[in-house]
N, C-alpha and C positions, 0 to 999 in steps of 0.2 A: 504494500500500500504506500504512493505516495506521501513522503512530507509534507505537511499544510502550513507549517508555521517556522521560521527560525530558533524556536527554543527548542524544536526537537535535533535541531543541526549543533544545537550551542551543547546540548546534554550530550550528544556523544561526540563532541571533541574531550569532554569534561571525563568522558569514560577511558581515553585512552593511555595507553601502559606506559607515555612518557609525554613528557612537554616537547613539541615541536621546537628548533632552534630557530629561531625567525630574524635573519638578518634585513635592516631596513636600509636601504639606499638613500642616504639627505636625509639622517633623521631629525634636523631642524626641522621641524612640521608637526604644530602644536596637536591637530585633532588626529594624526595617526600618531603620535606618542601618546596621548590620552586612551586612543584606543586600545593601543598595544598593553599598554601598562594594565589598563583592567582586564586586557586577556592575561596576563601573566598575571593578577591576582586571583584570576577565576582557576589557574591551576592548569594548561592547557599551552600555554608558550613560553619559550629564555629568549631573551632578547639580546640580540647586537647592534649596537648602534653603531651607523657607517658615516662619515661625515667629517666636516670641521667642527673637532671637538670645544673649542671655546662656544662654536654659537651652539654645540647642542648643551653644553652644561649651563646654558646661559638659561636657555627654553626650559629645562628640565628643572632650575631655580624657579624659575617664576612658574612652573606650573605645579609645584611642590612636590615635584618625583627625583631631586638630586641623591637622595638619600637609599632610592630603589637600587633592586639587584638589576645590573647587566653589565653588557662588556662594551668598551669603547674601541673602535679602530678610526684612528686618525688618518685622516685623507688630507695632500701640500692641495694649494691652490690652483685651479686649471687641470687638475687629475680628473677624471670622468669616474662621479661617485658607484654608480653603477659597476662597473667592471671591478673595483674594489670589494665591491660586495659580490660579486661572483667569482672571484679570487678565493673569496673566505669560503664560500660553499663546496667550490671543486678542492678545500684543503679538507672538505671532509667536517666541518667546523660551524657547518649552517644546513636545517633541512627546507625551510621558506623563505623565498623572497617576498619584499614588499617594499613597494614606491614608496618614499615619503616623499622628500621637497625636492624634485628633480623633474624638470621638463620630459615631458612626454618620447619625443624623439630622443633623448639622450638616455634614457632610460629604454626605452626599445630597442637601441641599435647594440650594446654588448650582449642584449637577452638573447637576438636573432642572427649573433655572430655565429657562427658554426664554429671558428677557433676557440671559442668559450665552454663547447662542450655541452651546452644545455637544451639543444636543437635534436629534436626527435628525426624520425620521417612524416611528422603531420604538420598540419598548415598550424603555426598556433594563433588560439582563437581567446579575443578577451570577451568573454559572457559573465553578465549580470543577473544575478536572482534577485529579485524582485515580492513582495509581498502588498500586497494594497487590500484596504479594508470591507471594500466591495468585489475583489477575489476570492471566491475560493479555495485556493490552493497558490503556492510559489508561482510562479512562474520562468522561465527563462529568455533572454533576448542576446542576440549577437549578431556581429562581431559590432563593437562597440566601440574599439581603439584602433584597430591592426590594419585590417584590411578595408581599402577606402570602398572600392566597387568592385565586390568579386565576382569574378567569374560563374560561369554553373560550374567546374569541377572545383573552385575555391568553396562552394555554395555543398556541393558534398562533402568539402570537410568538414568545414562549419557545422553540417547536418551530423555528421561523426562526432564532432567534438563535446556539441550539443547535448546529444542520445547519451553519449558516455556522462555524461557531467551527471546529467538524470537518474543513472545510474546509481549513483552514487546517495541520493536522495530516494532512493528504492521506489524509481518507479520505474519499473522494466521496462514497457512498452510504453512511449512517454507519445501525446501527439502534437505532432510538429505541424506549426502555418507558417509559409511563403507569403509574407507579407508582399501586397501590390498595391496602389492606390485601386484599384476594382477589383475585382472576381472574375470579371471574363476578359481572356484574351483578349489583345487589341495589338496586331503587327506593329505600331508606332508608341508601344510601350513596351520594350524590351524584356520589362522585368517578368512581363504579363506573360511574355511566353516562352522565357528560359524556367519559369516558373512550374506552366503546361508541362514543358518538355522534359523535367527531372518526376515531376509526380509521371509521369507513363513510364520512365526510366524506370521506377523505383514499384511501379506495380507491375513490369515483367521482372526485374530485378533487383529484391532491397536495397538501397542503400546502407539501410541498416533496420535496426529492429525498432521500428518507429509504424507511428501511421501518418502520413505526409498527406496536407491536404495543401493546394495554390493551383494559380493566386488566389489568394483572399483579402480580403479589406479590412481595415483593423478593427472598425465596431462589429466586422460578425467572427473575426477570432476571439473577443470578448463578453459577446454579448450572446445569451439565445433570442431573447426580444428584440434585438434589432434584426437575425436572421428571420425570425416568419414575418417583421413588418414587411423586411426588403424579398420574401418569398425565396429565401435562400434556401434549400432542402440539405443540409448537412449535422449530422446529430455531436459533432465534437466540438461546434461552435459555445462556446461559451464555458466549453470544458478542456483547452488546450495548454500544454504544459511547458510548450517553448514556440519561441517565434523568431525566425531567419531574417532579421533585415535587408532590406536590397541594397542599402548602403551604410558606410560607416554613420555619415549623418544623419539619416533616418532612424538610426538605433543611440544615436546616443541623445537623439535631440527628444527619442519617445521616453530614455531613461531622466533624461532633467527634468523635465515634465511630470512625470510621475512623482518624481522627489519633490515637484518644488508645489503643486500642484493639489495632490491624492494623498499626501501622507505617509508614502509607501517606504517600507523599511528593503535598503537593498543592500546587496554586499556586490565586488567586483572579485573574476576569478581570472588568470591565462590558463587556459588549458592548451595540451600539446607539448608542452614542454617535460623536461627531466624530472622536475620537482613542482609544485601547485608556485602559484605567484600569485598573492597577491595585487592589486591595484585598484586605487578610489581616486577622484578625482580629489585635490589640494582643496578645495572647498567644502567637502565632503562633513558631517559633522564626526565625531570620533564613534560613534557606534556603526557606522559603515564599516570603519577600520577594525573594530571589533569582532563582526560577523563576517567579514572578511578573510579572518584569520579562525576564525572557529572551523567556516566553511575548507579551506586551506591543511587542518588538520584533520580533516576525514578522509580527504582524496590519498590515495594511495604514489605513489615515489615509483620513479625508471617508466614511466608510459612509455611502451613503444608500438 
């Protein structure tokens, strides 16, 4: 049975046989230090802080956590904090990553270095779970960072990466929308029939263990009453457990929105990689970063 709520993802990080080592890259960044630190009091993460150690002992004063357990690695100026922090992981020394105060692309580019070691053979995909209070259940959305406008065989990763991620939140057979601006094919929307053309892929040959339906339009992947107003005949509408963006902006602009909007409690994951990654947006409040890392310590380590 799927998970409906984040406290059942936070109880069994809380169950597991060690604390995760979570190195944070730029841990100057008050609401992922906040985060971090009440996951490390809830029993569940060791922290390393990666960075310019004056300004994190600075943040770590004023937020009254100097006095906490972790470990400092000092990074010279102009060093790319990122790679430092995967340094400490490939010594064996870290089992998560996690963004703190580091730009987006400078923080992507040693993750997807292949010299770095932490590049599988899948496309890595950053998806966000999602919980909103007129949802029934979690949800999932991606790719949210990575990839800007993927491909349809970028678009089966995604759908891979996805399904597994679900997995992992026990819901086996989890169902996936092809988010389109419509429902019906239209040759002069792209998305509308690279969309078409993987659900027929995927019903002579899974993609994966999923039920894929697209295109679809976003009030009938969430709604069942707006499917019979618009006379949509699909019985998964309003019951769907991830959702493919057609673009990276489309997915992260549906994630702000949500947040800023609905109320909705989410967490940010990379899947595809060596080890789970962490990632929230720097604006994010600190229980993003919390659930982040709860979520982070269930997935399992070496995806290949």
């Amino acid at each position: 049975m799927a998970i409906k709520n984040f406290q059942q993802i936070i109880d069994r990080a809380k169950r597991a046989e060690k604390p995760s080592r979570v190195v944070i890259a730029g841990a100057d960044a008050e609401n992922i230090l906040l985060g971090a630190f009440e996951a490390q009091a809830a029993g569940f993460v060791e922290l390393v802080l990666v960075g310019d150690t004056d300004k994190i002992m600075q943040m770590l004063g004023a937020l009254g956590l100097k006095a906490g357990n972790y470990r400092l690695v000092s990074t010279q100026p102009g060093e790319n904090v990122t790679q430092r922090a995967i340094e400490v992981i490939n010594r064996g020394e870290g089992d998560i990553l996690m963004r703190g105060n580091v730009q987006t692309r400078e923080f992507l580019m040693p993750l997807l270095d292949r010299k770095n070691g932490l590049r599988t053979n899948r496309l890595m995909t950053h998806i966000d779970l999602v919980s909103m209070p007129e949802y029934p259940k979690i949800i999932a959305i991606g790719d949210v960072t990575i990839t800007i406008e993927p491909t349809p065989a970028q678009k089966k990763d995604i759908i891979n990466n996805m399904v597994d991620t679900l997995r992992y939140v026990e819901d086996e057979r989890p169902n996936i929308a092809l988010l389109a601006l419509v429902e019906k094919p239209s040759f002069h929307m792209k998305d509308t029939i690279e969309a078409q053309d993987l659900v027929r892929e995927h019903q002579q040959k899974p993609i994966a263990e999923c039920n894929l339906v697209g295109p679809i339009a976003y009030d009938l992947i969430l709604s069942k009453e707006a499917a019979r107003l618009k006379g949509y005949d699909n019985e998964l509408c309003g019951d769907f457990d991830g959702i493919v963006a057609p673009s990276l902006l489309a997915g992260n602009l549906i994630v702000k929105c949500w947040q800023t909007h609905t109320s909705a409690q989410t967490c940010g994951i990379i899947v595809g990689a060596k080890i789970p990654v962490a990632i929230t947006s720097r604006s994010d409040d600190k229980d993003v970063a919390f659930r982040s890392l709860a979520f982070c310590c269930v997935l399992p380590r070496e995806i290949d």
